[in-house]
N, C-alpha and C positions, 0 to 999 in steps of 0.2 A: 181163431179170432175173426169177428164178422166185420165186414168192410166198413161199418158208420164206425163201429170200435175205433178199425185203423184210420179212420178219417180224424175222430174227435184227438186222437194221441198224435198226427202231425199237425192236428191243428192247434195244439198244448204246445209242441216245441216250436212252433212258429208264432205263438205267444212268450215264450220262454226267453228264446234267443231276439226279439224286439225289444223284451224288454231291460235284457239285458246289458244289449246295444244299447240302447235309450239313456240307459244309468253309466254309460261308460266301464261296466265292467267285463271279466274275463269270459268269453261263451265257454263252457265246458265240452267235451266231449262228446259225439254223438251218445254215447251208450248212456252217460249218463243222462241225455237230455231224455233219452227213451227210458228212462228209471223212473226221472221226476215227471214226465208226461203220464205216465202210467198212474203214476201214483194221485194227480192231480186229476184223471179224468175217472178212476176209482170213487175219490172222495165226490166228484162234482157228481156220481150217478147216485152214490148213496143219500147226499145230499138233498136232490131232487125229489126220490124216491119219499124222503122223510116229510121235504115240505110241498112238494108237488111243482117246484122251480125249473127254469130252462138250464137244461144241461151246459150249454153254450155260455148263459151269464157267471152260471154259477163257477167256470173254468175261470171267468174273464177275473174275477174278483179273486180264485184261490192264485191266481199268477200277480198280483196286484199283493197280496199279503206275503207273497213269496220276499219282496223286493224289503218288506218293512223287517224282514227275519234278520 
């Protein structure tokens, strides 16, 4: 894994877990938070790739839809 990779995945779990502070609920576990990082910074590259979007906003909004789930 290349270092922007592991930059954008703790920078997903320090989206993650503010927002989940934010909303008063339970922070999960590291592993899971490196689950759903993974997976949100996956979607945010394929995303990009489709519409030619900043990988960074497109995190900001999949951690923002996480909260409406």
């Amino acid at each position: 894994m290349g270092f922007i990779r592991r930059q954008e995945e703790r920078l997903a779990i320090r989206f993650l877990v503010w927002h989940r502070q934010r909303m008063n609920l339970v922070v999960p576990p590291l592993s899971e938070l490196q689950r759903q990082a993974c997976r949100i910074v996956d979607e945010a590259h394929r995303i990009a790739r489709k519409t030619g979007g900043n990988v960074i906003s497109i995190m900001k909004e999949l951690v923002n839809d996480l909260k409406k789930q």
